[in-house]
C-alpha positions in Angstrom: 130.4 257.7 79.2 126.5 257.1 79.3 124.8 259.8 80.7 122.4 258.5 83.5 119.1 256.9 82.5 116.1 257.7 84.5 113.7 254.6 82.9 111.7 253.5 86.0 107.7 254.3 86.2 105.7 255.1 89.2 102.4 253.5 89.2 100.3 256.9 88.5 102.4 256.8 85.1 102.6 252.7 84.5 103.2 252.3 80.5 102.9 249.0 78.6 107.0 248.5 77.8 109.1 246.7 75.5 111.9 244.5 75.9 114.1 241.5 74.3 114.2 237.5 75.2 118.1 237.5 75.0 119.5 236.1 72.4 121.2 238.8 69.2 123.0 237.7 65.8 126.8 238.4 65.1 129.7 237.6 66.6 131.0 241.0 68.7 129.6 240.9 72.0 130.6 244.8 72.1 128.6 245.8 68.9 124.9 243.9 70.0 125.2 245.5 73.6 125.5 248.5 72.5 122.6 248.6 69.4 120.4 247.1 71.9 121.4 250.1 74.4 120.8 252.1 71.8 117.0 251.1 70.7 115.6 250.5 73.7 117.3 253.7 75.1 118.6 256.2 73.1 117.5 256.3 69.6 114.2 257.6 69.5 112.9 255.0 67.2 110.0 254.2 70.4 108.7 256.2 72.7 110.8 257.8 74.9 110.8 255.6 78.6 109.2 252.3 77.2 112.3 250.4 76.8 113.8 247.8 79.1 117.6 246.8 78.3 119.1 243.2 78.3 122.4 241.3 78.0 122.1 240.3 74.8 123.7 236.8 74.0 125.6 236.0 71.2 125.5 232.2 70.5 127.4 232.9 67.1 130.8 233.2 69.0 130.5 229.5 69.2 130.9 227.1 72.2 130.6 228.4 75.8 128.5 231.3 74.3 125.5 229.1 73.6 122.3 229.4 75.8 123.4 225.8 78.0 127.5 226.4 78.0 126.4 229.8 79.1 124.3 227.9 82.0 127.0 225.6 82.8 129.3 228.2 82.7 127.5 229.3 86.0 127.4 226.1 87.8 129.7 226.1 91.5 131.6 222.9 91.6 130.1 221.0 88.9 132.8 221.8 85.9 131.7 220.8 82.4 133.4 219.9 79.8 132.6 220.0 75.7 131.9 216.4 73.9 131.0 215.8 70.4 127.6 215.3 71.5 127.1 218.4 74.2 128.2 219.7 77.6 129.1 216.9 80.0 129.8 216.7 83.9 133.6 216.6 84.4 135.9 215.7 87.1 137.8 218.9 87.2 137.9 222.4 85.2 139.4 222.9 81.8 140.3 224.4 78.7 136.1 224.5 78.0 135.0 225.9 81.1 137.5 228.7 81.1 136.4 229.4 77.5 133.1 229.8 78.8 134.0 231.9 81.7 136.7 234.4 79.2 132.9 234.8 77.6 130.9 235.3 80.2 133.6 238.4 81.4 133.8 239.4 78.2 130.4 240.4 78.3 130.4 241.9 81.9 133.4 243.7 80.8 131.7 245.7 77.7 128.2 245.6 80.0 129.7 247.9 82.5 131.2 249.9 80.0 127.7 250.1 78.0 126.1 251.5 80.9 128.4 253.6 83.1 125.9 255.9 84.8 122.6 254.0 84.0 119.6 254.0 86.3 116.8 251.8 85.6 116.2 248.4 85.4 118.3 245.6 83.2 117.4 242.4 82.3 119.6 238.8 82.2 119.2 235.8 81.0 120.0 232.3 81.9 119.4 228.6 81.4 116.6 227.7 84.0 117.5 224.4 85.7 115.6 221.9 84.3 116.7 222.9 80.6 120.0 222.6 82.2 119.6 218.9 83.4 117.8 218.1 80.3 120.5 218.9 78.1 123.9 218.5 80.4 125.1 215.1 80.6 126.2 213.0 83.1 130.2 211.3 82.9 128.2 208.2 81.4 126.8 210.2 78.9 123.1 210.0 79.8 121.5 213.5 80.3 121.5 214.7 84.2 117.8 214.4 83.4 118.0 210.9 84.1 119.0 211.2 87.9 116.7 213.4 89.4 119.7 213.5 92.5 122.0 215.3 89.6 118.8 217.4 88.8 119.0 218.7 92.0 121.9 219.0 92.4 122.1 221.4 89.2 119.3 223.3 90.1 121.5 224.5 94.1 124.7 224.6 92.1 122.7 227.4 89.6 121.4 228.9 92.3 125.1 229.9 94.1 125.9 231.0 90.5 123.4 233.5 89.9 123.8 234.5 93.5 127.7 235.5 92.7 126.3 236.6 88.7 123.5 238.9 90.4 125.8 240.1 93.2 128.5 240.9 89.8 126.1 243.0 88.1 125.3 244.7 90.9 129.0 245.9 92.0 129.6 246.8 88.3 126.1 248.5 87.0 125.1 249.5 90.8 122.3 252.0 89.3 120.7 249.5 87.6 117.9 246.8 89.0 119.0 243.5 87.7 116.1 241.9 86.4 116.6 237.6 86.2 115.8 235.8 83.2 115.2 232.3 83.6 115.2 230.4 80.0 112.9 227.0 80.1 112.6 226.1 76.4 112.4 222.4 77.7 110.3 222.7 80.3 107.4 220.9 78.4 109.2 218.1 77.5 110.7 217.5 81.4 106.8 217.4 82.4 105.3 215.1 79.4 108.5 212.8 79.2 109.8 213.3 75.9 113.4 214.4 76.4 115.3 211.4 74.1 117.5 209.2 76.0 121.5 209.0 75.0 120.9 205.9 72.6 118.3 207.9 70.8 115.7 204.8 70.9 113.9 205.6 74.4 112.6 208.5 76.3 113.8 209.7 79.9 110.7 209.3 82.0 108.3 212.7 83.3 109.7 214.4 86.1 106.4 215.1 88.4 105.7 218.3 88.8 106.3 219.2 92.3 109.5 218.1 91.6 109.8 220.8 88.8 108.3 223.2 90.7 111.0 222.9 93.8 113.2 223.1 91.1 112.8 226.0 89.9 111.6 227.5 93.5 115.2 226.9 94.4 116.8 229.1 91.3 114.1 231.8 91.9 114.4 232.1 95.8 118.4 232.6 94.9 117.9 236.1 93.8 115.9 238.6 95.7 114.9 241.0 92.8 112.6 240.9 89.9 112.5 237.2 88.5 111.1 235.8 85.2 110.8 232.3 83.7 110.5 232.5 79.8 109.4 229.6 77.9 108.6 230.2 74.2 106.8 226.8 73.6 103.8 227.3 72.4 102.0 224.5 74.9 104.0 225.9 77.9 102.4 225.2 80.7 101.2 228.6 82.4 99.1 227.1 85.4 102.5 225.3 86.3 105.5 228.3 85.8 103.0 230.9 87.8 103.4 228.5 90.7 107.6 228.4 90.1 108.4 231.3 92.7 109.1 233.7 89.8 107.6 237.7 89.6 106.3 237.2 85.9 106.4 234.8 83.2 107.5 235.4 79.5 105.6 233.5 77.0 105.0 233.1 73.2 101.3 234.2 72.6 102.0 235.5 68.6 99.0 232.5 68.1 97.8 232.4 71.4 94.0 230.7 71.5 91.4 231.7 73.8 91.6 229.4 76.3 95.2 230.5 76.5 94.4 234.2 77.1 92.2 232.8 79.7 94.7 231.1 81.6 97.2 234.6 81.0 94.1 236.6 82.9 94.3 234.2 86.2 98.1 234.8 86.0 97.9 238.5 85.9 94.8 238.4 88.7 97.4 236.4 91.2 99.9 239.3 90.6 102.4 237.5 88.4 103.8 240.1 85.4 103.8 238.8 81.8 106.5 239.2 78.9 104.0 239.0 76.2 105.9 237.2 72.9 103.4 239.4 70.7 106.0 239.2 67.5 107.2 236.4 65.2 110.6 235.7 65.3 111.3 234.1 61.9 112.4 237.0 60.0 109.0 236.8 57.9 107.4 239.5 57.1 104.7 239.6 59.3 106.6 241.2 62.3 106.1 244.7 59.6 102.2 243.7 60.3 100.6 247.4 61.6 101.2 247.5 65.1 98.1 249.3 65.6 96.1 246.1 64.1 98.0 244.2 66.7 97.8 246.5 70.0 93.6 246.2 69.1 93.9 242.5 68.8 95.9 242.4 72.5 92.9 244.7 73.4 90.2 242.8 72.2 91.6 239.5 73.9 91.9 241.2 77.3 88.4 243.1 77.4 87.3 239.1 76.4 88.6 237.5 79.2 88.2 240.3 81.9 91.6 241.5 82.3 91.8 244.8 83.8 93.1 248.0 82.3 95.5 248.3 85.0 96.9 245.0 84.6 97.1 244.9 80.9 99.1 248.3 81.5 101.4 246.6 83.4 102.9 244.1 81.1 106.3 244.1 78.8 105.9 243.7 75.1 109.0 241.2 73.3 109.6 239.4 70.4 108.4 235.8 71.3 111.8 233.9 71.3 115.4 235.3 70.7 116.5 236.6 67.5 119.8 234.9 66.8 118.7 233.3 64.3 118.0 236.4 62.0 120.3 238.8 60.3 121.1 242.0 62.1 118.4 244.1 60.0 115.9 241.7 61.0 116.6 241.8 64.3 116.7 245.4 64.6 113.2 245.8 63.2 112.2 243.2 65.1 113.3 244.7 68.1 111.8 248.1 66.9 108.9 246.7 66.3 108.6 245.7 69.9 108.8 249.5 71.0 106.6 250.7 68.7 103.7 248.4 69.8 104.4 248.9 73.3 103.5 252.9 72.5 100.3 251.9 70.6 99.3 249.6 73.5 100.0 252.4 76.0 98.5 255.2 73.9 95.0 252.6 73.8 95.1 252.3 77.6 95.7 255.6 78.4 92.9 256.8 76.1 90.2 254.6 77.5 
């Protein structure tokens, strides 16, 4: 059994911390909950209280464990059902739904086995709705995108989910603070009109943003706790996902531009947290880059646009995207990595 964790900061004591975006390589559900357990809590390869713990996903386990079966998987009375060509609407549940589901408990199962005793916070992750309608199709075969009724319909069918998800985690962790993970990789393409249509020779008109925005409000407002929407794009649109209901907002910025770290300084000013993306996820070896070089670069960026020391001390260092796509070596020094420039950032903050 885990011996409780103590992880939580009172403001006299706020450290910059690190976390993950979700996604892990392999195929045991069992083996990445624990490493990630163990290096954002109990190895001692970062400084002791920085970490924040996640579910991590395993999309290597193949259908139903993917980042939109996972989604649809939560969906209340809208069953899906696997075609050749994705997830699609179906009449009734079935043999891929109740995969999906065996994965999702799966995952609960060794979770609450994981972290028996924990106190702290713990982070989830899910398909945000409008990734969800962009990629589920309708019984036709045309994405949900298409029919902005289905859309919304999605988005209050997610919305019960995560309400009985978050009310699981809760019952079965009840130490921990369950903090939800919205994933909106398409987000930019819903907004400029470029998600392809079924045929492949058109494209599904923009959905206008207030549209998007009561979207997403409706996911967000489902869960009372901490809220994030993470969208690794590098054009995602901050002004618009600050306005989405959610606590903080997890974005690439490994090549963030000025003006970008401008619009990052009015979202910390109106209170909303940021999940800075500050390492490549592509298994390069720049993520071995000094992470003092890169906790002065964060500096320098802030003290450009104004942001305050107390605000920058506030935010949660991560690898930009997941990091299923890299070995299990890489993704442990990625992850590492994470930790050890969440110190570096606290230990220039503190010393200022």
């Amino acid at each position: 059994m885990m011996s409780p964790v103590m992880t939580s900061a009172t403001p006299e004591t706020q450290r910059v911390r690190a976390t993950g975006m979700g996604s892990w390589p392999g195929t045991s559900s069992r083996e990445a909950i624990i490493t990630v357990r163990d290096l954002l809590l109990e190895s001692g390869d970062g400084p002791d209280g920085l970490g924040l713990p996640y579910l991590p996903e395993t999309p290597a386990r193949g259908p139903g464990a993917d980042i939109i079966g996972r989604g649809a998987g939560l969906l209340t009375d809208l069953p899906v059902e696997l075609y050749p060509s994705g997830w699609r609407l179906a009449g009734r549940p079935g043999r891929d739904l109740e995969r999906t589901t065996s994965l999702w408990r799966e995952d609960l199962d060794e979770l609450t086995e994981a972290y028996d005793g924990y106190v702290g916070p713990l982070k989830v992750a899910v398909a945000g709705p409008w990734t969800l309608a962009a990629s589920i199709e309708l019984p036709g075969g045309e994405r949900a995108l298409a029919d902005l009724g289905a859309a919304v319909e999605i988005a209050e069918s997610l919305a019960d989910g995560i309400t009985s998800l978050t009310g699981k985690l809760a019952s079965l962790v009840p130490g921990a603070s369950i903090v939800l993970q919205l994933d909106e990789p398409s987000l930019p393409s819903v907004l400029e009109g470029s998600i392809p249509t079924a045929s492949g020779y058109g494209r599904l008109r923009a959905i206008d943003v207030q549209h998007v925005l009561r979207g997403l409000e409706t996911v967000t407002g489902a869960y009372a706790g901490e809220t994030l929407v993470h969208c690794c794009h590098p054009s995602a649109p901050i002004p618009v996902l600050r306005q989405s209901g959610a606590d903080g907002l997890a974005l690439d910025l490994t090549e963030a531009s000025a003006a970008r770290w401008e619009s990052i300084a009015a979202t910390l000013e109106a209170g909303v947290r940021l999940y800075a993306g500050l390492l490549p996820t592509d298994g390069g070896a720049s993520v071995s880059a000094s992470v003092v070089t890169r906790a002065k670069a964060v500096v320098e960026q802030a003290d450009r646009v104004g942001i305050d020391t107390d605000l920058l001390q506030r935010i949660v260092v991560s690898p930009a995207c997941g990091l299923a796509g890299l070995d299990r070596e890489a993704a442990i020094t990625t992850q590492r990595a994470a930790l050890e420039l969440a110190g570096e950032l606290s230990s220039l903050l503190e010393s200022r």
